[in-house]
VEXDREN-2710 file (C-alpha; in Angstrom, 1 decimal):
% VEXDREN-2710
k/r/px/py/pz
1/UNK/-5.3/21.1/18.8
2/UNK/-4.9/18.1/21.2
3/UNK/-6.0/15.0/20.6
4/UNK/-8.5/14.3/23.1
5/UNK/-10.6/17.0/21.9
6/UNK/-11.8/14.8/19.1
7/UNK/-15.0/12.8/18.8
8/UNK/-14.7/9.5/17.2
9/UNK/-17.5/6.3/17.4
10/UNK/-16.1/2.8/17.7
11/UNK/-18.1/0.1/15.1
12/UNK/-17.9/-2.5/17.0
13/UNK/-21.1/-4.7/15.4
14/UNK/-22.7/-4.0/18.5
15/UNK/-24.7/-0.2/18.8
16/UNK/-22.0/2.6/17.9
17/UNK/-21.3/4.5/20.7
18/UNK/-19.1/7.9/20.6
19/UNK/-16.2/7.1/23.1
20/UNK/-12.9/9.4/24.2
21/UNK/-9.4/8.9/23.2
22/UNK/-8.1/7.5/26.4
23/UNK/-11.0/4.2/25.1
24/UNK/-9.0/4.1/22.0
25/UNK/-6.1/3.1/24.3
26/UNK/-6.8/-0.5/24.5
27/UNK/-7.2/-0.6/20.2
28/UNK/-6.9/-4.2/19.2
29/UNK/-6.7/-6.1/16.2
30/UNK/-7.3/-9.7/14.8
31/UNK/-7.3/-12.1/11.7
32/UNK/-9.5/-11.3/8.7
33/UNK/-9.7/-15.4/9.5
34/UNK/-11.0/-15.3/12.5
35/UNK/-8.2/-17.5/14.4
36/UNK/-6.4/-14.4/16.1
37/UNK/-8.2/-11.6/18.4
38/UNK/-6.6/-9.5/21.0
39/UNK/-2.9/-8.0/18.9
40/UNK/-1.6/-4.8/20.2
41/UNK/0.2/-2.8/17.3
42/UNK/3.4/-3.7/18.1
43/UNK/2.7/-6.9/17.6
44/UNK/0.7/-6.6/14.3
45/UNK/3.7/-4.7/13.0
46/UNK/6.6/-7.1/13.7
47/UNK/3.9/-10.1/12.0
48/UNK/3.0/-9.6/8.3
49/UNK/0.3/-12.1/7.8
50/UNK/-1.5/-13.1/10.9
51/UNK/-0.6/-17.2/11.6
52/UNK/-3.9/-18.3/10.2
53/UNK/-2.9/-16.9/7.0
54/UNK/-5.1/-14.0/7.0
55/UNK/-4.4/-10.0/7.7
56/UNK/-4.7/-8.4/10.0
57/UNK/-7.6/-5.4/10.5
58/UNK/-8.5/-3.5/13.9
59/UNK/-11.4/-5.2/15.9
60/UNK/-13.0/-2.0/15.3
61/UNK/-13.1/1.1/13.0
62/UNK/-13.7/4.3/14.7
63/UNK/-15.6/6.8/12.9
64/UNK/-14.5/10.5/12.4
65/UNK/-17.4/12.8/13.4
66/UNK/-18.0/16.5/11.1
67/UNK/-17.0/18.1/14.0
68/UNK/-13.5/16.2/14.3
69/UNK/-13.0/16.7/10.1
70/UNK/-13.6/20.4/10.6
71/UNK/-10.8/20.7/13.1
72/UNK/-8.6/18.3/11.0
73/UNK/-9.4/21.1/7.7
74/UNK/-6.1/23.3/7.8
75/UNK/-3.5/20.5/8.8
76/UNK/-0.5/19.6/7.0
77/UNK/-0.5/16.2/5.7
78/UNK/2.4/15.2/8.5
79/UNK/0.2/16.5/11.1
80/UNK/-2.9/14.9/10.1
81/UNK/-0.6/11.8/9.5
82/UNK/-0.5/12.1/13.1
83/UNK/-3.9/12.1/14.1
84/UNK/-4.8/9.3/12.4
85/UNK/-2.0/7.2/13.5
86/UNK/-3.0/8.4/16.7
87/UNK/-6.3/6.9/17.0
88/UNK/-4.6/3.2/15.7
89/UNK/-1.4/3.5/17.6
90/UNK/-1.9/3.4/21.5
91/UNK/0.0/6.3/23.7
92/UNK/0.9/3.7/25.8
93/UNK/3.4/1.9/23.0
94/UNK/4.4/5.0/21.3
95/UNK/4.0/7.9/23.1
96/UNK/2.2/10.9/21.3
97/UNK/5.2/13.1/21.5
98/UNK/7.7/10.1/20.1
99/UNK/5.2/9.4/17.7
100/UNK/5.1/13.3/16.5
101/UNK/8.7/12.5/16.1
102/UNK/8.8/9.7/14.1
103/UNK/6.4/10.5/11.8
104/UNK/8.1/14.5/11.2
105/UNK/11.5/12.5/10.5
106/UNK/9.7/10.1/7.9
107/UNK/8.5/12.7/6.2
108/UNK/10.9/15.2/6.1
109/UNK/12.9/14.4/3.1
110/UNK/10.2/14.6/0.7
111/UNK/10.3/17.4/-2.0
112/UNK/7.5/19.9/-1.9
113/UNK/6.4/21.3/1.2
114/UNK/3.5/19.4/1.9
115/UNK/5.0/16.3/1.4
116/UNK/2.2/15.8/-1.4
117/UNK/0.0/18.2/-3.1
118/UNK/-3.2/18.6/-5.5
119/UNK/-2.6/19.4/-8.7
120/UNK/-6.3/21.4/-10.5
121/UNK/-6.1/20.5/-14.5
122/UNK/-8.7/21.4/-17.1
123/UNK/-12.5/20.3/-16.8
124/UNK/-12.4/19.3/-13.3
125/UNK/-9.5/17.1/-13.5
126/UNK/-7.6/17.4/-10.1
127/UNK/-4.9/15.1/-9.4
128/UNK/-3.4/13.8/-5.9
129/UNK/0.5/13.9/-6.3
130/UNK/1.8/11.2/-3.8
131/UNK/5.3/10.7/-5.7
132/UNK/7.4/13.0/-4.0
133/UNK/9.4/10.4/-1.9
134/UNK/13.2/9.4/-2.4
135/UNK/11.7/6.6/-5.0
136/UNK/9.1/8.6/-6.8
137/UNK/6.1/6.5/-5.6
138/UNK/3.3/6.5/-3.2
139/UNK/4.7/3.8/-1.5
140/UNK/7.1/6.2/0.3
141/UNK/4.8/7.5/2.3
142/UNK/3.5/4.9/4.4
143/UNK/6.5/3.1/3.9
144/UNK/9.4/5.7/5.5
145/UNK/6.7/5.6/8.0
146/UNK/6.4/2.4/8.8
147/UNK/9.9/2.1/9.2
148/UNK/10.4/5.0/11.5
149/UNK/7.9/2.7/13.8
150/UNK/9.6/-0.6/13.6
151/UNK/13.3/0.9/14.4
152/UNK/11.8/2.5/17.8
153/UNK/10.8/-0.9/18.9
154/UNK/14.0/-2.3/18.0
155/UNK/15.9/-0.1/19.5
156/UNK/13.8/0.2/22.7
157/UNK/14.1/-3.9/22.8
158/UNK/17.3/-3.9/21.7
159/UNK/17.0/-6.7/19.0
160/UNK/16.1/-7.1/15.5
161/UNK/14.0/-8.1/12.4
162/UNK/14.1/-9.4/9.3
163/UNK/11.8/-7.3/6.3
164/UNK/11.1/-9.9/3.6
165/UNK/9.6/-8.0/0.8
166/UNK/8.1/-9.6/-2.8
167/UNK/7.6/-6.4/-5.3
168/UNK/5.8/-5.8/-8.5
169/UNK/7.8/-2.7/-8.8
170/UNK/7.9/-0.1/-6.6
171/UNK/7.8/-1.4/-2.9
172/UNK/10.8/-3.1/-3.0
173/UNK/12.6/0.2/-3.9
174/UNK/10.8/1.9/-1.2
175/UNK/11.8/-0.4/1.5
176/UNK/15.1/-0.5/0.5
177/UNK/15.6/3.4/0.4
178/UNK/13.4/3.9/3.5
179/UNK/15.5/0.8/5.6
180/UNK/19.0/1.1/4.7
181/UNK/21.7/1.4/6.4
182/UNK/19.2/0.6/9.8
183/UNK/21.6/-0.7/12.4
184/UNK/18.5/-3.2/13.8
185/UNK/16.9/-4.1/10.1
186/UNK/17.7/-6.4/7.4
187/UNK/15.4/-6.0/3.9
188/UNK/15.1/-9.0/1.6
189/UNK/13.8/-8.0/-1.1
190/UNK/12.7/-10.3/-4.5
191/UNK/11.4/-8.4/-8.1
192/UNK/10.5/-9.8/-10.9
193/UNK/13.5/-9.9/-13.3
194/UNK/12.6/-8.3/-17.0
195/UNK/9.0/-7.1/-15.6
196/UNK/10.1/-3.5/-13.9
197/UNK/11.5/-0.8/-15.4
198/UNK/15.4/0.2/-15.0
199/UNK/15.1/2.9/-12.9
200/UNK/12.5/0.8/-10.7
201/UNK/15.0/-1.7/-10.7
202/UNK/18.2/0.6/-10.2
203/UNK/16.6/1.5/-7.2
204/UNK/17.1/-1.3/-5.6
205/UNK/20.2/-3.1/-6.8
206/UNK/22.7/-0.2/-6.5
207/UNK/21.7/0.1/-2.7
208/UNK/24.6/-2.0/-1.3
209/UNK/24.4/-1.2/2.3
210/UNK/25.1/-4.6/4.7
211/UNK/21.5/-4.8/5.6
212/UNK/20.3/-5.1/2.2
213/UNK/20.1/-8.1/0.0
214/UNK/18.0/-7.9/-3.4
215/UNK/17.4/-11.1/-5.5
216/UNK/16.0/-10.8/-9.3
217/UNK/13.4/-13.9/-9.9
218/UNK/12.4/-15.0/-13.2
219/UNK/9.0/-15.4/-13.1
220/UNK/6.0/-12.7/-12.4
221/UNK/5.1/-10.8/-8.8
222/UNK/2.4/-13.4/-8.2
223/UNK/5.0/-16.2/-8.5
224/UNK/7.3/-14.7/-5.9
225/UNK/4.4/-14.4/-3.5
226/UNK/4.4/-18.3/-3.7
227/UNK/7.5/-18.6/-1.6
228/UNK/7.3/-15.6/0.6
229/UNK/3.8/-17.0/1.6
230/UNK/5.2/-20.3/3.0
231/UNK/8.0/-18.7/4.2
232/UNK/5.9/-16.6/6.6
233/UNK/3.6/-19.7/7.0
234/UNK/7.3/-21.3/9.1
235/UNK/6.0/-19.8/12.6
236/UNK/9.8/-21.1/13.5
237/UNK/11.4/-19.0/10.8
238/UNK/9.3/-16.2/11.9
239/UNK/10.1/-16.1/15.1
240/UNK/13.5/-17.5/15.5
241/UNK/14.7/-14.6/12.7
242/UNK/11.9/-11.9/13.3
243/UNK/10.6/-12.2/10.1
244/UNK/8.2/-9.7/9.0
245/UNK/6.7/-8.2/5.8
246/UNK/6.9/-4.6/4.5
247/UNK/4.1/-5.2/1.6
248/UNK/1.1/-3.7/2.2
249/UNK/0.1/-7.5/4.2
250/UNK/1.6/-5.1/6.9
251/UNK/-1.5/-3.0/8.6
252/UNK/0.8/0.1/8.9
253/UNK/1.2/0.4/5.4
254/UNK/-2.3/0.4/5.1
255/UNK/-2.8/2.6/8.0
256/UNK/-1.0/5.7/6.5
257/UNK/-3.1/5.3/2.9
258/UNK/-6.3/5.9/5.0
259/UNK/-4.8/9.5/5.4
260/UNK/-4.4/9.9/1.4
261/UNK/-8.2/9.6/1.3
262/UNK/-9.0/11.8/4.4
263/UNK/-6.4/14.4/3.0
264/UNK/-8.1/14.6/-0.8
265/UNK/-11.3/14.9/1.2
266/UNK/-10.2/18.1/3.3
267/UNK/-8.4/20.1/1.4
268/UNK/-11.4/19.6/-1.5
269/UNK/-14.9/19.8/0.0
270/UNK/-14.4/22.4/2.2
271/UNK/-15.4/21.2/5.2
272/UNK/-14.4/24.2/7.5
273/UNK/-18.5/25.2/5.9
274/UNK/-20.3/21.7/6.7
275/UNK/-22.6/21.3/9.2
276/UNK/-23.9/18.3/9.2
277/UNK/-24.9/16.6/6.2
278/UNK/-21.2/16.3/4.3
279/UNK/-20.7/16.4/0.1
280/UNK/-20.2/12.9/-1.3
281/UNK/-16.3/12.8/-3.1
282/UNK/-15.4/10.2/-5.8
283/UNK/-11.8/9.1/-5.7
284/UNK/-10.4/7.0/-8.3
285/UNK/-7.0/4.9/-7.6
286/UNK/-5.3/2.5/-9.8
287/UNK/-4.8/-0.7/-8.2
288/UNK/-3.1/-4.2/-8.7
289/UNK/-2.7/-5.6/-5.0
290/UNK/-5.8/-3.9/-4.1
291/UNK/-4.0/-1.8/-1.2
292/UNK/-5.3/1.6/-1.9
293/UNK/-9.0/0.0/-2.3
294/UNK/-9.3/-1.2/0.8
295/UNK/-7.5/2.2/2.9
296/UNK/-10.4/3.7/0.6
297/UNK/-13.4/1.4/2.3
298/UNK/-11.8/1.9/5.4
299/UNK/-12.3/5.5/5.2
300/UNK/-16.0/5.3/4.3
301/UNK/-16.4/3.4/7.0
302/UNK/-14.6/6.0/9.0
303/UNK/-17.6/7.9/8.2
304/UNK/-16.3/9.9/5.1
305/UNK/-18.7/9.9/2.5
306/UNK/-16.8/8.7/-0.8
307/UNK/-17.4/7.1/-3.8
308/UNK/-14.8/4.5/-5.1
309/UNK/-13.6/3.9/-8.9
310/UNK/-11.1/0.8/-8.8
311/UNK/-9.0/1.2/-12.4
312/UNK/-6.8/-1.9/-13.5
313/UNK/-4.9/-2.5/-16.2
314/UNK/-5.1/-5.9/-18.4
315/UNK/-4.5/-7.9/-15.4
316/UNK/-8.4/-7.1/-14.8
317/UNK/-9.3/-9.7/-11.7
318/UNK/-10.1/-6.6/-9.5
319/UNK/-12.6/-5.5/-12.2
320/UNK/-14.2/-8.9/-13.1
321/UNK/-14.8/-9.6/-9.7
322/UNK/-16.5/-6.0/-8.7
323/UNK/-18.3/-6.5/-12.0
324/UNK/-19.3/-10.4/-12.2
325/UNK/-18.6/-12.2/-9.1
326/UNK/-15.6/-13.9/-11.1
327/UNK/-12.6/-13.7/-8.7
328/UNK/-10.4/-15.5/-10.2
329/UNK/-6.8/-15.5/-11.7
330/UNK/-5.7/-15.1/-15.0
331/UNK/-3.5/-17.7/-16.5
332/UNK/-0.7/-15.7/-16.6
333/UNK/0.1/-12.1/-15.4
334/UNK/0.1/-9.9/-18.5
335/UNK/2.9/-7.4/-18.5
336/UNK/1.7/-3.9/-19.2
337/UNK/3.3/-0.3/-19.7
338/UNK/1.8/0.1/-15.6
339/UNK/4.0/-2.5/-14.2
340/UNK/3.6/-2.2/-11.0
341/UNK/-0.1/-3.0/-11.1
342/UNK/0.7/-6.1/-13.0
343/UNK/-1.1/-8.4/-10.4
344/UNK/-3.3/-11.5/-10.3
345/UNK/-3.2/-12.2/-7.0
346/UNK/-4.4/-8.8/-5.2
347/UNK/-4.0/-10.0/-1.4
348/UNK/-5.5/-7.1/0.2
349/UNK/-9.1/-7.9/-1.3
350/UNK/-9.4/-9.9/1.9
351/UNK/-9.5/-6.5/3.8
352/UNK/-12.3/-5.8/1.7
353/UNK/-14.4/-9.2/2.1
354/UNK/-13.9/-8.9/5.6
355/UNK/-15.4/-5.4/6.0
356/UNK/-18.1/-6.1/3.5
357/UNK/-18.7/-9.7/4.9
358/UNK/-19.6/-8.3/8.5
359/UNK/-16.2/-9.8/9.6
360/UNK/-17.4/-12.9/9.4
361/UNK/-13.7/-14.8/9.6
362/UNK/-14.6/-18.1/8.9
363/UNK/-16.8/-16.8/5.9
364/UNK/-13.3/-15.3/4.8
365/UNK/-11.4/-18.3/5.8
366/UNK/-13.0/-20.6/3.3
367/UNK/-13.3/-17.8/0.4
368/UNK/-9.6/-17.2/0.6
369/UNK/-8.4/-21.0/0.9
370/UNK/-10.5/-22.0/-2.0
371/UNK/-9.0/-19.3/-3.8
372/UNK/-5.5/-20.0/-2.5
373/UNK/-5.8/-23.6/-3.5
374/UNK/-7.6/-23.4/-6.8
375/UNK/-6.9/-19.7/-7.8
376/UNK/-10.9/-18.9/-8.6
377/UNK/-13.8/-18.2/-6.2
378/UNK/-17.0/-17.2/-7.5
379/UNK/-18.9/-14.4/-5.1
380/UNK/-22.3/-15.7/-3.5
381/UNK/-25.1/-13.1/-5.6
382/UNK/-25.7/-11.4/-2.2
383/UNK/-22.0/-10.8/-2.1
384/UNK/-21.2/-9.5/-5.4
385/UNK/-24.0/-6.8/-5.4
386/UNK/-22.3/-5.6/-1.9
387/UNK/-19.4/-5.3/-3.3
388/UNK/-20.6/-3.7/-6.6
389/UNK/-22.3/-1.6/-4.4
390/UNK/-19.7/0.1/-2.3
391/UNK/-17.1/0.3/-5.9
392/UNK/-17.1/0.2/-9.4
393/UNK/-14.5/-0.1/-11.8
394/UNK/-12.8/-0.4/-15.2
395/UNK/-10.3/-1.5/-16.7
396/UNK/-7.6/-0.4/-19.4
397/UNK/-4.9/-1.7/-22.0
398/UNK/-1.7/-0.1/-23.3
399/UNK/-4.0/1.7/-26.2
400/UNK/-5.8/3.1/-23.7
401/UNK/-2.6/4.3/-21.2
402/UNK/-0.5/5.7/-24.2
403/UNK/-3.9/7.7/-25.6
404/UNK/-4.8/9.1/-22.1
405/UNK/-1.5/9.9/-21.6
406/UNK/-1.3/12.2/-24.8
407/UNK/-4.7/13.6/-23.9
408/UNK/-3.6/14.8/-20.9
409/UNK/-0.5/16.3/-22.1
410/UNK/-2.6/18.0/-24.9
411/UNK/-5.3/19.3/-22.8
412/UNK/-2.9/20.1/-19.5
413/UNK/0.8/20.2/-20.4
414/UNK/1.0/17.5/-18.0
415/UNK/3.1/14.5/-17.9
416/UNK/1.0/10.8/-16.6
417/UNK/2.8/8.5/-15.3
418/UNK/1.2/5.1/-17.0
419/UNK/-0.3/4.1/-13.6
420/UNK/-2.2/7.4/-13.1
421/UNK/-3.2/7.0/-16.9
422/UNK/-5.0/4.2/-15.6
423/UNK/-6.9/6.0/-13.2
424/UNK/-7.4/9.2/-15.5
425/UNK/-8.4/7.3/-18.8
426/UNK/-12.1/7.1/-16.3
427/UNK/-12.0/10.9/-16.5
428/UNK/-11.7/11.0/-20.4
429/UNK/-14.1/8.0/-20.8
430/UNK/-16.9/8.5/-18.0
431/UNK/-18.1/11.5/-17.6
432/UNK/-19.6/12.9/-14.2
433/UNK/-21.9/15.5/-12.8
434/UNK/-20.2/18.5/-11.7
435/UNK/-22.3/18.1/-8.4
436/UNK/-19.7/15.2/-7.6
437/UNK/-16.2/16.4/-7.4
438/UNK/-13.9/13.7/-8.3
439/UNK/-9.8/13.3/-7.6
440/UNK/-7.4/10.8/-9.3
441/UNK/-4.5/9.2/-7.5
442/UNK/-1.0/9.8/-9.1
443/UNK/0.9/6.8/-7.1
444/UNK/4.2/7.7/-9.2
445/UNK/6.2/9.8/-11.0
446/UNK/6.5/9.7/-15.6
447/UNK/9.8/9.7/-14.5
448/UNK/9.9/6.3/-13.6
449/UNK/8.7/5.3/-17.0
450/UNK/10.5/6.5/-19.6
451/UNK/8.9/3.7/-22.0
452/UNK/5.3/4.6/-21.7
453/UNK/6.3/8.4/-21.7
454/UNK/8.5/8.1/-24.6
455/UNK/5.3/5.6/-26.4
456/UNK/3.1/8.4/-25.7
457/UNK/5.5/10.8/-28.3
458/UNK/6.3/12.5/-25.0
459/UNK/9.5/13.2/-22.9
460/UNK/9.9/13.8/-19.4
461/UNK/12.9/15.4/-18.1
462/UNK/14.8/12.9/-15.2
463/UNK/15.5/14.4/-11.9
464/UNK/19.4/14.1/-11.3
465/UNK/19.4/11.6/-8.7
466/UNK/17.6/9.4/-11.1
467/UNK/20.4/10.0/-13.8
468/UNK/23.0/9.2/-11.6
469/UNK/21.5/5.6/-10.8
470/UNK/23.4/4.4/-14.0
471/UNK/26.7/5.6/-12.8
472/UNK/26.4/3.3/-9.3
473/UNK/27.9/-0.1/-9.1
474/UNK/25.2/-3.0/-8.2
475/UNK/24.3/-6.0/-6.2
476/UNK/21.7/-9.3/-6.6
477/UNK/21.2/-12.2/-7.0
478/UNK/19.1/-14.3/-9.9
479/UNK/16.5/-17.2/-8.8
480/UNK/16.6/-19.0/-11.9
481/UNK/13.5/-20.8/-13.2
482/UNK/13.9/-24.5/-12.3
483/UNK/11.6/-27.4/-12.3
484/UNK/11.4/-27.0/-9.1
485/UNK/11.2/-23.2/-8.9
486/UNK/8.8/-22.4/-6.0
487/UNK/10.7/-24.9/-3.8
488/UNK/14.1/-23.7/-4.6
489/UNK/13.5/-20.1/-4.4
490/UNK/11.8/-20.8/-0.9
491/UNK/15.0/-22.3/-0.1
492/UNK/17.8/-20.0/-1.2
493/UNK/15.7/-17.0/0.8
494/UNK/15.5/-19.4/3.8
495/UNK/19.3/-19.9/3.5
496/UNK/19.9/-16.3/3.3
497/UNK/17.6/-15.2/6.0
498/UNK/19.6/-17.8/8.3
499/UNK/22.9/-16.9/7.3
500/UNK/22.1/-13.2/7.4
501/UNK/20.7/-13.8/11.4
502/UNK/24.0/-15.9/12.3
503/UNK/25.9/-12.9/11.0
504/UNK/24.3/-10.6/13.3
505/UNK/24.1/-12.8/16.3
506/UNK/28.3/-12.8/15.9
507/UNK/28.2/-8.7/15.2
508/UNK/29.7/-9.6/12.0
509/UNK/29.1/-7.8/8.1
510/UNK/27.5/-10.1/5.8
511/UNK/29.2/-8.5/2.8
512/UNK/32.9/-8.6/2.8
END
């Protein structure tokens, strides 16, 4: 079915109006801030965080008509990968049959046929496998993706960038795996030394291809994002050394989770049978930076009528600020058996604010710089009950992982990884109408995890690729707590993002 068959409307804050694809052509995007307007993709995909400091979000969100869902009903995930990247990606940048392309090559290594399936467990449980990437996490997805898009550019500019990537776990891995060995791509990538798991962190420090350099900081995920934020802040850095961010900052990242969302909704509700009035879905993700939440509001205001759950794990800010207004940070980041939602600092709430604010930039501005400076913000009352309004949320300790986990197992012979546990202890612990059909996330594989499986009184049986990460030689380098730590780790990545770029510029291997 071609494209411009379907019916979208453009929100634009002014009256919706339904418009055709060839409108969709001039797509633009701007600042959650408010000081940029006007970015074409390319553009938004070579930046990171916009140079006001804020993300960046299209000017408008179209939304995706009964008519177009019922034709989207029997596609493959791939294909309806591309028609959603179609309607943010402009023909005139990638072409719709490059694009086809690059999205069928990002996703064909994955290792069921789908690229990720639905899983139907006892008492309405139904689970949303996305872990069936090279790195046995959702982040695979978008990320092999996004990738796929930034080497056409660079190889139809012939130049190329610099990926600077802080992890909590899992998207460093995924960067590296989906990035290396790219002729016109170097990945810099920093984890949090002693808070990942081994395979999580095997991932990335036996990768030593020339374009990848990995460094192990002691200190948590929302330290590293200290010195990767000023980092990006140096317009000169960015631009003399293209300089860009894989996280999910990076609106394609975001871009492919809206399919996640669209997907569960199609192949659940049966929408081939609606009419006009569609069934409402709950979907419940486990979050830490916040990432899936916001693809998630996107979506509804795509049109798609969900309800979201938010589940944390004892690094609760998501929760306390849905709940109470309270968005503020903890202390300290608590490390958890779901490490890679250990977060404090979960960036991508600023999606959220904006869409719920009205994108009212300077609004967001002045949230997001008091919280950047003092780490709290309390949420006006109007606010919070907007907020409270379009998600709720929980959260859960290690108790509550490792029993969920069992339970599961018990009740399904199936194996939770500890961030799905997350998500699933909602299904154990609130219980729903059958009238509202409700599917759970599963952003990674038990494999991963062998701690919380094996604290569960469980055991999980490691693919063979993940076996033979202990039999492969390594590569970092440590950033040592100093005094001085933010400072010195901002330098060190500086110097190496330098030296790396000379190297290039003199077609030379870093690594000797």
């Amino acid at each position: 079915m071609p494209y411009h068959c379907v019916e979208c409307k453009l929100q634009t804050g002014e009256e919706d109006k339904v418009v055709s694809t060839k409108e969709f052509a001039g797509m633009k995007y701007c600042s959650t801030r408010g000081g940029v307007q006007g970015w074409d993709f390319r553009d938004v995909l070579f930046s990171g965080y916009a140079p006001d400091g804020g993300m960046f979000m299209p000017e408008s969100i179209p939304t995706v008509s009964p008519v177009t869902l019922r034709r989207w009903s029997g596609l493959s995930y791939p294909k309806l990968v591309m028609e959603v990247a179609s309607i943010f990606i402009p023909s005139q940048l990638i072409p719709r049959k490059d694009l086809e392309v690059l999205i069928g090559s990002a996703l064909s290594g994955f290792s069921v046929p789908d690229v990720i399936r639905t899983v139907q467990l006892k008492d309405g449980l139904t689970i949303l496998e996305l872990f069936h990437g090279d790195t046995l996490a959702f982040k695979d997805l978008a990320m092999t993706c996004t990738v796929q898009f930034l080497n056409y550019f660079l190889q139809k500019e012939k130049r190329r960038a610099t990926v600077l990537v802080g992890t909590s776990g899992d998207t460093g891995g995924s960067a590296i795996q989906s990035a290396k060995g790219t002729s016109g791509l170097d990945v810099v990538v920093v984890y949090p030394r002693g808070r990942i798991t081994q395979i999580q962190e095997k991932h990335m420090i036996t990768c030593l291809e020339d374009n990848v350099h990995v460094f192990a900081a002691d200190g948590s995920s929302d330290d590293i994002d200290q010195p990767l934020r000023r980092l990006f802040a140096d317009q000169e850095l960015v631009k003399s050394h293209g300089l860009m961010s894989l996280n999910s900052v990076n609106w394609s990242r975001i871009m492919i989770q809206l399919v996640h969302f669209i997907y569960a909704y199609l192949r659940l509700m049966g929408v081939e049978q609606v009419e006009a009035c569609m069934p409402e879905l709950e979907v419940v993700v486990p979050t830490g930076g916040a990432g899936n939440l916001a693809a998630g509001f996107i979506v509804k205001q795509m049109g798609l009528p969900l309800r979201l759950v938010a589940m944390v794990n004892a690094n609760d800010i998501v929760h306390r600020t849905v709940t109470s207004g309270d968005f503020s940070m903890a202390a300290n980041v608590t490390q958890t058996l779901a490490p890679a939602i250990d977060i404090q600092d979960p960036y991508n709430m600023e999606r959220v604010f904006w869409l719920l604010l009205g994108r009212n930039g300077a609004l967001v501005k002045n949230m997001m710089e008091e919280f950047q400076h003092s780490h709290a913000h309390t949420l006006l009352e109007k606010h919070h009950k907007l907020l409270s309004h379009i998600v709720s949320t929980g959260t859960v300790n290690d108790d509550g992982i490792v029993e969920t986990m069992r339970r599961c197992w018990e009740d399904n012979q199936y194996v939770l990884c500890p961030h799905t546990a997350v998500a699933v202890w909602h299904h154990y612990h609130c219980p729903h109408s059958a009238n509202l059909p409700r599917c759970y996330m599963a952003t990674a594989s038990p494999a991963k995890f062998q701690e919380a499986v094996q604290r569960a009184g469980l055991t999980f049986d490691l693919p063979e690729a993940v076996r033979a990460l202990d039999t492969l030689a390594s590569r970092y380098q440590n950033l040592d707590r100093s005094v001085n730590w933010c400072n010195d780790w901002e330098q060190k990545l500086r110097e190496t993002i330098q030296s790396v770029s000379s190297a290039r510029k003199n077609g030379l291997t870093y690594y000797s």
